[in-house]
N, C-alpha and C positions, 0 to 999 in steps of 0.2 A: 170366051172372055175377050171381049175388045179391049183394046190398050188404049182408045180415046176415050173410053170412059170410067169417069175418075169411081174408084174402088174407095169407099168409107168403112175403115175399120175401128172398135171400141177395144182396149185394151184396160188391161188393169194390173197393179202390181207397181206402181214409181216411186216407192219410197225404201223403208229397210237400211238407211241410212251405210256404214261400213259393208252390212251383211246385207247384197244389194235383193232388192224383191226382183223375179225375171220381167218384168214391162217392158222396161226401160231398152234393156236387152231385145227384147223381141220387137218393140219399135223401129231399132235401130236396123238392125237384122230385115224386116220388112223395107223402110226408106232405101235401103242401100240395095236388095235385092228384087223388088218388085217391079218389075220391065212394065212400067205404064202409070197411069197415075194414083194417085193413093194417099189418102188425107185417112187424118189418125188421129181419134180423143182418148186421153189418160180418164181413167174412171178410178176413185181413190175416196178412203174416207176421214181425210182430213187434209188442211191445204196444203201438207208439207212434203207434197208428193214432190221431193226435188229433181226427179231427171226428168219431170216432165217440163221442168223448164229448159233442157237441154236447148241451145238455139237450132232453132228450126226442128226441131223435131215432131212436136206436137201442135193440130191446129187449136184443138180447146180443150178445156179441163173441167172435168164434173163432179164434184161431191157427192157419192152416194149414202144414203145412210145408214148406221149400224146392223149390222149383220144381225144381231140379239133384235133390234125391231121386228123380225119372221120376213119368210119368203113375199109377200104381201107388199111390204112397203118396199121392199127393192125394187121389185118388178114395178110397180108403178114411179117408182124414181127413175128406170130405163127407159119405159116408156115414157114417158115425158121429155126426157132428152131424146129421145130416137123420134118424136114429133115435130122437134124443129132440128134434128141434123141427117134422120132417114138410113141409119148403121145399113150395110150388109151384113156384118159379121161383128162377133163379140170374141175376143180370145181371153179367158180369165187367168190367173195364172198364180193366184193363191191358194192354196189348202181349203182353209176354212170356205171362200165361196163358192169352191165347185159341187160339193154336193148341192146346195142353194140353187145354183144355177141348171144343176142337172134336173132337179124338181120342177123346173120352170122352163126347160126348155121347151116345150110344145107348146107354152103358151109365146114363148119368145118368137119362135119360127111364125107362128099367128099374126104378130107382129110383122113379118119380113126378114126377122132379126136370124140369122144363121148361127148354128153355134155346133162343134164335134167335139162332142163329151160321154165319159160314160155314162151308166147308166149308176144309181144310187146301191143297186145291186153287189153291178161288180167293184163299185169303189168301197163300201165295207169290206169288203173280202179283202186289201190290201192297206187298211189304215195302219196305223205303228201298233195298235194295242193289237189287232188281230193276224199281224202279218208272220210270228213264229206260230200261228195255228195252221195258215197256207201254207207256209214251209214245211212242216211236220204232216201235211196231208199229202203236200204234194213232190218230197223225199229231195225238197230243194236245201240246201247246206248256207246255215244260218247261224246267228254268233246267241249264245243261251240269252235269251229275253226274259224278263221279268215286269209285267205291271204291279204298280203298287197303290192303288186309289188312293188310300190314305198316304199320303208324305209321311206322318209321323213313324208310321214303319218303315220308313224305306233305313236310318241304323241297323233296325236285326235284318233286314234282307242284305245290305250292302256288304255286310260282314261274313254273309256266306257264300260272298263272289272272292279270286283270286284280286286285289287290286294292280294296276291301278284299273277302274269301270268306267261306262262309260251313261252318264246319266242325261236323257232327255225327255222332255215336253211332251207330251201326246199328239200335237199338230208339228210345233217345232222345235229347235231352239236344243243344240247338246251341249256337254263339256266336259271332259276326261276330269275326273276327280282319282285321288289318291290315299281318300281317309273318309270314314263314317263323318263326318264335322261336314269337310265339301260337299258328300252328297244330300246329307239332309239339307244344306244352305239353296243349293241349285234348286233341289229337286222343289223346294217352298218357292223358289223366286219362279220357275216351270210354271208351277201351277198356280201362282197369281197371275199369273199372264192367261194361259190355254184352261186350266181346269182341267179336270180328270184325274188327277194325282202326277205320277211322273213313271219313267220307265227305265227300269237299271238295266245294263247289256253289257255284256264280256268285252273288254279290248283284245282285240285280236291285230298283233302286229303283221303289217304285210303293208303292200304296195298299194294305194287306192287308182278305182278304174270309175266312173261314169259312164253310163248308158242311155244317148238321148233317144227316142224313136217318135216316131209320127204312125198312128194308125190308122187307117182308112176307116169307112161308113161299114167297112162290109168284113172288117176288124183283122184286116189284113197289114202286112209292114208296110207302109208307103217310103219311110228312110229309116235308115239306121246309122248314129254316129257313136262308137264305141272313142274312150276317151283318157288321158293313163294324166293323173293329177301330177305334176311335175315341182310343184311348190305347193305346199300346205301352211296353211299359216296359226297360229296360234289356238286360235278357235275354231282348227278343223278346217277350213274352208281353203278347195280349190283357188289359188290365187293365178295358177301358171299349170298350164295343158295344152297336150298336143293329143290330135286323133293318135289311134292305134288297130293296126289291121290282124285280131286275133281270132280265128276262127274259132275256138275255145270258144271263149266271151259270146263271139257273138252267138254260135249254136246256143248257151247256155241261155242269153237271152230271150232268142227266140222261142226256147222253149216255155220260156216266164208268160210270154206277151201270148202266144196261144191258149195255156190255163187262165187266163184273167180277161177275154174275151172284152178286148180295150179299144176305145174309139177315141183319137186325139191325141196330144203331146203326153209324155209318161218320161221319167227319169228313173234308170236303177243305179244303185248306190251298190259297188262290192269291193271286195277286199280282196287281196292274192295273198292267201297266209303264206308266211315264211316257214312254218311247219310242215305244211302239206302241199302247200303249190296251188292250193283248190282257191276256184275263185268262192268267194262268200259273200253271200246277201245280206245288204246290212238295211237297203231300205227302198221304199217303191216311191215316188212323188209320182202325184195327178198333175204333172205340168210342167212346162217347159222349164229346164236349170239356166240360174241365171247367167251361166257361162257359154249360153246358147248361139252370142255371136260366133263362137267358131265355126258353125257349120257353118255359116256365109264365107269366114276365110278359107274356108275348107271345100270351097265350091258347092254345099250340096244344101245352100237355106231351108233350113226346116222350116221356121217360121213361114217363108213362100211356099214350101211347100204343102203345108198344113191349109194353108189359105185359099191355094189353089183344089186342094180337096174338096173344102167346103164348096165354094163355088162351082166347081164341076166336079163330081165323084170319079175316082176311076181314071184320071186323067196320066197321060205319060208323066212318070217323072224321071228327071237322070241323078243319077247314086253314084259321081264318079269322084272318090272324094282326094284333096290334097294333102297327102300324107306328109309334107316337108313343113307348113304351118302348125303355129304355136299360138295361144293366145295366152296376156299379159295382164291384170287386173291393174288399170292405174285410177288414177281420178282426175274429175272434170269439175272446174269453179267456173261459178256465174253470178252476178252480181244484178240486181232488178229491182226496179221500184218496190217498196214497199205498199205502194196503193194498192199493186196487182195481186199482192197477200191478202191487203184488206178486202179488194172486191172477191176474190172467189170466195172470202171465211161468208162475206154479205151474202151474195148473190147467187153461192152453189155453181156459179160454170163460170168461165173464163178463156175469151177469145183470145189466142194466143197470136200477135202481129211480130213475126220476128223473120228474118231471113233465110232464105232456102237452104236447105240441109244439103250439108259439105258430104258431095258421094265419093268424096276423093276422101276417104275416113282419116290418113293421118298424111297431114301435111310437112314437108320437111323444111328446118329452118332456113333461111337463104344465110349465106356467109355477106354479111355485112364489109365495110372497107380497110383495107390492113391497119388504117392509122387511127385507126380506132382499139378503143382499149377491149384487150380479152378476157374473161371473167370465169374466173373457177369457181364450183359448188360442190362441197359436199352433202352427205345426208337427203339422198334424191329416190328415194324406196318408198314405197304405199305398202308392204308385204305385211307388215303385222300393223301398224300403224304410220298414219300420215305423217312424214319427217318432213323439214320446213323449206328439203331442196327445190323439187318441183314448184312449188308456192314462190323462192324468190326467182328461179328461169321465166316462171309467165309472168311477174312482175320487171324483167327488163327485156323480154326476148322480144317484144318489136317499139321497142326504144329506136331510136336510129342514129342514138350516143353509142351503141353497143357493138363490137364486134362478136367475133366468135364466144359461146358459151361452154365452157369446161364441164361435165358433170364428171363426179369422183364417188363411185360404185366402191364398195367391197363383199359382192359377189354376182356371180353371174345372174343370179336369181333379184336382184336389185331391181326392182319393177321400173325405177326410171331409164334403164336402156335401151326403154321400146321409143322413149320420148324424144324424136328424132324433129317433134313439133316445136321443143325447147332449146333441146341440145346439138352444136355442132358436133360432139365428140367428146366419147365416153373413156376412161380411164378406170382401170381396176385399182386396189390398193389390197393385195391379199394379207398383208401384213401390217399393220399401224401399232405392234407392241410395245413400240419406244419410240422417243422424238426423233431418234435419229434414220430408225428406218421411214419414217415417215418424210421427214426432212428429204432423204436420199434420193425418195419416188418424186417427189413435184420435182425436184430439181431435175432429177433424170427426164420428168415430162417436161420441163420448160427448156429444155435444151432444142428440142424439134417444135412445138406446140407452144409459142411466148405466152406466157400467165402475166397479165398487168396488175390485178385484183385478184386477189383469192378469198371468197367469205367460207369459213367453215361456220354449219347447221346443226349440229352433234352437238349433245350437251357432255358425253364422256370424250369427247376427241377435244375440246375448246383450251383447257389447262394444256395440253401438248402444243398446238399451236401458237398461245401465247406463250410459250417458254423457243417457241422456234421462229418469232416474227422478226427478230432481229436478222437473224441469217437469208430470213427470207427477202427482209428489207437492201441488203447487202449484194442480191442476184437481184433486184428492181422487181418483185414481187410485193404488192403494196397490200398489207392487211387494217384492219381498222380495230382493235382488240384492246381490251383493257392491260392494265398491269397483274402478275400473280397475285399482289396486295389487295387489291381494290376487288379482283374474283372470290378470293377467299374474304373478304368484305359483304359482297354481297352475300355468299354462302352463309355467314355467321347474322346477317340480320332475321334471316328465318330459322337459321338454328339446324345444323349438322352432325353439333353436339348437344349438351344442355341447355336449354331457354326456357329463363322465366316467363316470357311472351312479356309485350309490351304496348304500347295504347300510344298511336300515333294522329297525327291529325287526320279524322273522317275514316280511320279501319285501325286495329287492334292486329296485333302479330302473337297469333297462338303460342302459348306452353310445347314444348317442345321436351324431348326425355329420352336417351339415349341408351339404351340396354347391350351390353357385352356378354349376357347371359340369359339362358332360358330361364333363372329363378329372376332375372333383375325385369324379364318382357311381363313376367308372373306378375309383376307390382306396378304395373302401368295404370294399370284400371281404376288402384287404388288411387291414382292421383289426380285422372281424368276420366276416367271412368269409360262404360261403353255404349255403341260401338267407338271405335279410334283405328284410325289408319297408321299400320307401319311399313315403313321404307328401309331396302337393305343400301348402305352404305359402304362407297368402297371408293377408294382416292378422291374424298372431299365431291363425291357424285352421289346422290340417294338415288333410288329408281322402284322400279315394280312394286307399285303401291297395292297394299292388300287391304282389307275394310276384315277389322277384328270385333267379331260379335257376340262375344262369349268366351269364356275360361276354355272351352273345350276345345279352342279352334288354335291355341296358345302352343301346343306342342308341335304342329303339323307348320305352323307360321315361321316355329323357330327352326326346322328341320330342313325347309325350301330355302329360307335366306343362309344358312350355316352350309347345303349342300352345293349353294349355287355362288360362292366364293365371297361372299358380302364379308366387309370386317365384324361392321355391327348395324343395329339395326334401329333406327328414330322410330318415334312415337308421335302425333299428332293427334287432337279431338277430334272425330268425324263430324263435319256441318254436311246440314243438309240445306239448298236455296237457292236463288240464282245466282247464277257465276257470271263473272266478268274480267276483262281483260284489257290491259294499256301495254304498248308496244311504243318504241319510241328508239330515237339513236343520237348519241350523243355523239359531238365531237372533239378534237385533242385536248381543246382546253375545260374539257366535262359539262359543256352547254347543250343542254336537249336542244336538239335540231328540227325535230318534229315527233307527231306522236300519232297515236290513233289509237282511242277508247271504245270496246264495244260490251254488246250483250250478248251473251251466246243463247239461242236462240232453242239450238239442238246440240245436246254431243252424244257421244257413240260411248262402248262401255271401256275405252280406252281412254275417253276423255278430248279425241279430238274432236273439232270444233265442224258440226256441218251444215249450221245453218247460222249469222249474226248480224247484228245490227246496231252500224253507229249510234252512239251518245255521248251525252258532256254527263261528266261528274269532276266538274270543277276542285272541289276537297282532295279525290285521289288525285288527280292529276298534278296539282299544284305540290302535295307530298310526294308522288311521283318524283316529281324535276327536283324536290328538295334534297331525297337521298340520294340520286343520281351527281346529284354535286357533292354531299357528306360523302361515297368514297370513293371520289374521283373516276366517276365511271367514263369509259373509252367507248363507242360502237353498240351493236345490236341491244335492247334486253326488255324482256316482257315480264311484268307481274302478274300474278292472278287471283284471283280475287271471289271468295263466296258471299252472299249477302243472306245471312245467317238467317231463316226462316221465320226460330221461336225468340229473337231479340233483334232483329234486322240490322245485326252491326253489320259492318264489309269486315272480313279476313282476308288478311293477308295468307294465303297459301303457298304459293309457288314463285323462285323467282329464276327465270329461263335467263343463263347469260347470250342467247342469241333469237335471232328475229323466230316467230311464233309460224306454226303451217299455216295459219291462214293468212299469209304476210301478201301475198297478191292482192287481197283486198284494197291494202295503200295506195294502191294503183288506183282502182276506177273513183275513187270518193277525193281524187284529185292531187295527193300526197307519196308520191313513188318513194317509200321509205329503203327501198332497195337501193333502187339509183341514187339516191340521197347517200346512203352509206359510202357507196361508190365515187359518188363526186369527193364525198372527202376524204377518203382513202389517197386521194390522187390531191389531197391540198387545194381542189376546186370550190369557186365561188357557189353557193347555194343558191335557187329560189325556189322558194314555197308558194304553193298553190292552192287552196279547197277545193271543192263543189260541195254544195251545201242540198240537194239534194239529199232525199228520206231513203236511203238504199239497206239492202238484203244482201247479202253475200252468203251464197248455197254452193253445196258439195254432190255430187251425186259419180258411182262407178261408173268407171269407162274400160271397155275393154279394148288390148288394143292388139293388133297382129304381127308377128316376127317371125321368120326364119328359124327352123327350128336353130341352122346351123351359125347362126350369131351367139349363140350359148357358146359353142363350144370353141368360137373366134376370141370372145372376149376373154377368156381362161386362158389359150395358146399365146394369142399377141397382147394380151393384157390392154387391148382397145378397139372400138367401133366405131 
């Protein structure tokens, strides 16, 4: 392999929005470790492959078509791009097309087109429905599986599991449920997606471990990265990992990958029960996990390594790995013409002209000039969901009105710690139970570290802050926050407690219904009927929104909210439609200062936003500014808004007292709504800017790399 000659590889896998697909990952991984040159196309089947807009990552993007069309038209959709771009090498890194592509391989290499996969053989042998039969042949220790074809049985099967179980998809897609009601809901929403029925599995508490490997042509270990999940997030998923050196693990492994006679990247999933110590197989992937950048931080790139296989078989490789790296799941926004969406949906490929990809993976902020104001943020976590900190730091972090950037963490596992590309310097807050301990920490930090601004991002921390901005105002700590009045104002126009719902200019504000008891949640339905979302409520805050689909899901709804400290619990219609959103800030004398309208394009099943795009809707907006003046609003605040499918009103849904996570966007569409806040925080003159440009504003994972021993810095000194 000559390093002057540029290496062209196809990859696939850039979309997956929160729950990231591995491409993106394994591009990266590639660019950063590939000693020579190396141009890289995203292959994806539809345009909203977002990390392949990553800048500089990818040269061109290809649209391939549906999978259900048969082996037939892919292949000829490859070949067709491999005619005018001439691949080496293909890395797939989805489920569903590797078998596809395994079928096709010898016609691909016919091609030129390289590709280390296995064979259709041994990949049955390990899919989800038949991998408790491998196990049970092959005396490997597995958590009790259960397929269930029919969804409609998965009630009498789920009920003769101990709960709580764990129900998944047959290609992908799990979630711990706790009641017959859950699993039959998942298990139907499963198999609208993948088909097949669904599959019920024993939770088995214990430690979780990943196991990446790279196999050789001749089905031998080329690398192995054994890997011990250090943050788990909601939905299961690795967010926070460091390597782990377990001879255990790995023997166990190795034993796996020699019964399964495997060519190519393979991921195993186990458990370390807390009962027996034993590790447990919980699951095989045909393909690189999308946490794959750590073996780059880790020194031992699988992805190059994988590559270099292909290319030459057999070849040295060095396993020497860095057991003191961690890696960090954050995210990365980017904002691009909207034309570039319209030509790939047109035109199926898209040359991607963008600047050379940063091998310097995370850059650290430069400290800006003392006399310049310093800026705290709270709410700076990606771990279960996008918080709005990250989103306003890249919104003023190369201002060059900005000095040092504060972020305020409360725990070590806060994903924005890694973001050393935002923040000057992290501060812990283990405590925020009262104004006063809260109060006690800024001040303790503004004693060493001058805070001039402080925005808090929380929507449960915001009520304590305005009840502390006086004190704060009094140590020159300048906030921008409404009054308690004008909070619990806004709370009451979407209703906290009871609401009739009401009909305002260009959107209506839904029926609202407030339950203090499981018989009062029982008569919801009667009033609004189903589905209907309820929210548990607790200090004038609602949250964890649940979608109620049935009588039968009524007991389990009131049991989660009642166990998990809520007072009581709202009621809303379910709409189904597009959602939209206005973001704006007002200042002391309640005059909208600026705003920003969008469409959301894409969100995740949390709801955050990962794909939008500017528009005017004149009606809300103008109603917008209207109630923002009726109750005297102060600083940050977003509405949101559905536009009702089967009567296309706008609903008013949500109303967020502070700036929304995709608040960086304000930035590039000419309107820094952050720095805006900021000038007036400080009593500064405004000016207002557009660009009127058609833009896109996307989200896509980023992984990023830390020490493992910055964890256990930020706990001891409470900062990094």
């Amino acid at each position: 392999m000559n390093k002057n000659n540029e290496i062209r590889v196809a990859i696939t896998g850039f979309g997956g929005l929160d729950n990231s697909e591995p491409g993106t990952a394994v591009a990266r991984a590639l660019k950063l470790g590939w000693e020579g040159k190396i141009s890289i196309d995203a292959l994806g089947y539809d345009p909203w492959m977002t990390g392949a807009f990553s800048p500089g990552l990818i040269d061109n993007i290809h649209i391939l078509p549906p999978l259900v069309e048969g082996d037939y038209a892919l292949l000829e959709r490859i070949v067709e791009i491999n005619e005018k771009r001439k691949f080496h090498v293909i890395i797939p890194t989805l489920e569903l097309e590797i078998p596809v592509l395994s079928r096709l391989e010898e016609r691909l290499k016919s091609k030129g087109i390289k590709i280390l996969i296995p064979s259709s053989e041994h990949l049955n042998m390990v899919t989800k429905t038949a991998l408790p039969y491998f196990c049970y042949r092959n005396k490997i220790p597995t958590p009790i599986t259960l397929h269930v074809p029919n969804v409609n049985d998965v009630p009498f099967h789920a009920n003769q599991f101990t709960y709580p179980i764990m129900i998944k998809g047959v290609v992908a897609s799990a979630k711990k449920v706790d009641n017959w009601s859950d699993a039959l809901f998942y298990s139907r929403k499963f198999n609208s997606r993948w088909g097949g029925g669904a599959i019920l599995q024993e939770k088995i508490e214990g430690e979780e471990f990943d196991v990446s490997i790279v196999a050789r042509a001749n089905e031998s270990c080329a690398s192995i990265l054994p890997m011990k999940k250090l943050g788990v997030n909601q939905k299961g998923k690795g967010v926070i990992g460091s390597p782990v050196n377990d001879p255990e693990l790995i023997k166990h492994s190795m034993k796996i990958l020699k019964k399964i006679h495997w060519k190519g990247p393979l991921e195993l999933e186990f458990i370390k029960s807390n009962n027996t110590n034993k590790y447990i197989l919980l699951e095989i992937n045909p393909r690189f996990p999308s946490w794959i950048l750590l073996s780059h931080f880790s020194n031992i790139n699988q992805p190059v390594t994988l590559l270099k296989e292909i290319l030459k078989p057999n070849c040295l490789i060095r396993n020497v790995t860095n057991m003191k790296k961690a890696f960090v799941r954050n995210i990365e926004e980017i904002t691009l013409p909207f034309e570039k969406i319209k030509k790939l949906t047109s035109h199926k490929s898209l040359e991607i002209k963008q600047n050379s990809f940063e091998k310097k993976h995370l850059v650290k902020r430069k400290i800006n000039s003392k006399n310049l104001p310093n800026i705290a943020i709270s709410a700076i976590s990606t771990f279960d969901y996008v918080m709005p900190g990250a989103g306003l730091a890249k919104a003023i972090s190369e201002s060059n009105e900005i000095g040092n950037i504060f972020g305020f963490a409360y725990g070590p596992y806060d994903t924005g710690i890694v973001r050393t590309d935002l923040f000057n310097k992290m501060f812990l807050f283990k405590d925020i139970s009262s104004k006063k301990v809260l109060l006690n920490r800024i001040l303790e930090i503004n004693k060493s570290n001058k805070i001039d601004v402080l925005i808090p991002s929380l929507d449960s921390e915001l009520k304590s802050y305005i009840e502390i901005k006086e004190e704060l105002k009094k140590n020159n700590i300048m906030t921008l926050l409404p009054t308690i009045k004008a909070f619990k104002k806004s709370k009451d126009i979407i209703g906290i407690n009871n609401h009739k719902g009401e009909v305002r200019e260009g959107f209506t504000i839904p029926k609202t219904i407030k339950s203090d008891s499981i018989e009062s949640l029982r008569q919801v339905s009667k009033s609004i009927g189903y589905p209907f979302v309820a929210k548990g409520v607790i200090n004038d805050f609602a949250a964890n929104p649940i979608i109620v689909y049935n009588k039968y899901q009524i007991p389990f709804v009131w049991e989660y909210f009642d166990s998990s400290g809520f007072e009581s619990v709202i009621s809303k219609k379910f709409f189904k439609g597009d959602e939209f959103s206005i973001t704006g800030v007002c200042d002391r004398e309640h005059n909208l200062v600026g705003s920003l309208t969008i469409k959301k394009l894409l969100t995740c099943e949390k709801g955050n936003t990962w794909a939008a795009r500017k528009i005017s809707l004149p009606k809300l907006q103008n109603e917008f500014k209207k109630i923002l003046k009726e109750i005297n609003w102060v600083g940050p605040v977003e509405f949101e808004f559905i536009r009702d499918s089967f009567d296309e009103e706008f609903k008013l849904i949500e109303i967020n007292c502070r700036f929304p996570a995709w608040i960086s966007f304000t930035k590039d569409v000419g309107y820094n709504l952050p720095l805006t806040a900021i000038d007036l925080a400080q009593s500064k003159k405004i000016n207002s800017f557009y660009k009127n440009e058609d833009l896109i504003f996307t989200r896509n994972c980023l992984e990023f790399d830390t020490e493992m021993i910055n964890f256990g810095k930020l706990l001891k000194q409470q900062s990094i």
